[in-house]
N, C-alpha and C positions, 0 to 999 in steps of 0.2 A: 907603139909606146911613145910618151913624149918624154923628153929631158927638163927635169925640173930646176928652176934655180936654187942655188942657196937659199933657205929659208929669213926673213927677215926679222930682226928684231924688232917689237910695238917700238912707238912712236909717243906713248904716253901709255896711262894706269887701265890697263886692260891685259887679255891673255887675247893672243892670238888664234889658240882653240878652248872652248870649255865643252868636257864629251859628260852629256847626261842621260842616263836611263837610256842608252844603246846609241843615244843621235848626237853628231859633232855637230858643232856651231862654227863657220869661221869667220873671223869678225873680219869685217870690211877690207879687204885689197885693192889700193889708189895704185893705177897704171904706171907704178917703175919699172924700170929693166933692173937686171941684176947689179948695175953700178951703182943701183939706188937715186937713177937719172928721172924726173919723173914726166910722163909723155902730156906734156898740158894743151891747152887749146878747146874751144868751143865747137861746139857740130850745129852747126848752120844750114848746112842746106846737103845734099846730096853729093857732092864736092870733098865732102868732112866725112864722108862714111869712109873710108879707105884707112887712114888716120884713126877713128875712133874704132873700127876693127880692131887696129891692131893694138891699143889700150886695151880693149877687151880681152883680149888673148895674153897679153902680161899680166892686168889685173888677176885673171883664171890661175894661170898656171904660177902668181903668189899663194893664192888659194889655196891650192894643190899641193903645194912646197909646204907650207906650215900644214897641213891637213897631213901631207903623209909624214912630217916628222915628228908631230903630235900622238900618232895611233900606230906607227912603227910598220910604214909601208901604204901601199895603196890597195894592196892586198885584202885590207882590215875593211873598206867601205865594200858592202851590199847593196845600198840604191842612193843614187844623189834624191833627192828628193825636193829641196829649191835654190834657184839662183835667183839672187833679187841684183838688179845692174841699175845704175845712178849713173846717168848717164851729160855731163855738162854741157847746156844744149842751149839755141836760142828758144824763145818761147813757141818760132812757130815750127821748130824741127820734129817730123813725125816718122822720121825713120829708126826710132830703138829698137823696133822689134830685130832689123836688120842688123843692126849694131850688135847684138847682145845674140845673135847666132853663129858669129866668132865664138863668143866664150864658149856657148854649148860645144862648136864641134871641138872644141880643143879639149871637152869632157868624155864626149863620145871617143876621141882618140886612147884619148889617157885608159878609160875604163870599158870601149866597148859599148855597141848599140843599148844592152840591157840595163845595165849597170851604169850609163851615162847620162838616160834617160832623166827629164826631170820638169817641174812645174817652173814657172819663172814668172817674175817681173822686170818691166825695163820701163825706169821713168826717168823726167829730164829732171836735172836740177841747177840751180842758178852757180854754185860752185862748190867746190869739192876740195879736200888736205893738198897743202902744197899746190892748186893751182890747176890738178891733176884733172882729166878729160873724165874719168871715167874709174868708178868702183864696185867692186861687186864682195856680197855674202854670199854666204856657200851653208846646205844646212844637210848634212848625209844622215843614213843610218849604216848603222857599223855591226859586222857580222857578229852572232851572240857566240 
């Protein structure tokens, strides 16, 4: 099991989860820590992966936090089913997929081989809220 942070309050006019016909949405989580520090920086070359791991893995486990405080546990999700990861990169950095297998295992941990399982994307992007390395959506279905 992991330890979730405090759940964050948006940043502007959005909800941090909308649950529709069984499946939660969680909108985007930029790589803060729970002091609301945010982990900024560029992934450039294979040097930057260590670093944007660990964006990954805060971004996630924001995720996580507003997801389980939304549907009242983590108990409530039956299959993650996609991670999309934006990942702040140079143009010629081709390590996402690497990058963005942090967040999965810190899913797998949270919920279990089955239930952690999930589709994904990881693409670069030129920059991201606050500066931040690295975001991710979260898209579950939720037991009926």
């Amino acid at each position: 099991m992991v330890d979730l942070p405090t759940p964050p309050k948006p940043r502007g006019r959005y909800r941090p989860v909308i649950v529709h016909r069984g499946v939660a949405y969680v909108s985007g989580q930029v790589s803060r820590d729970e002091n609301e520090v945010t982990l900024t920086g560029i992934a450039a070359g294979e040097a930057d992966i260590p670093a944007a791991q660990e964006a990954a893995r805060r971004s996630m486990l924001r995720c996580l936090s507003v997801l389980s405080d939304a549907i009242g546990g983590l108990d409530a999700v039956e299959q993650v089913l996609m991670v999309r990861g934006f990942i702040r990169s140079a143009p010629d950095f081709i390590h996402h997929p690497k990058v963005m297998d942090a967040a999965s295992d810190v899913l797998i941990d949270a919920l279990g081989e089955t239930r952690g399982q999930h589709a994904r994307a990881a693409v670069g992007v030129a920059s991201l809220p606050s500066g931040g390395m690295l975001e991710i959506e979260l898209s579950v279905a939720l037991r009926a």
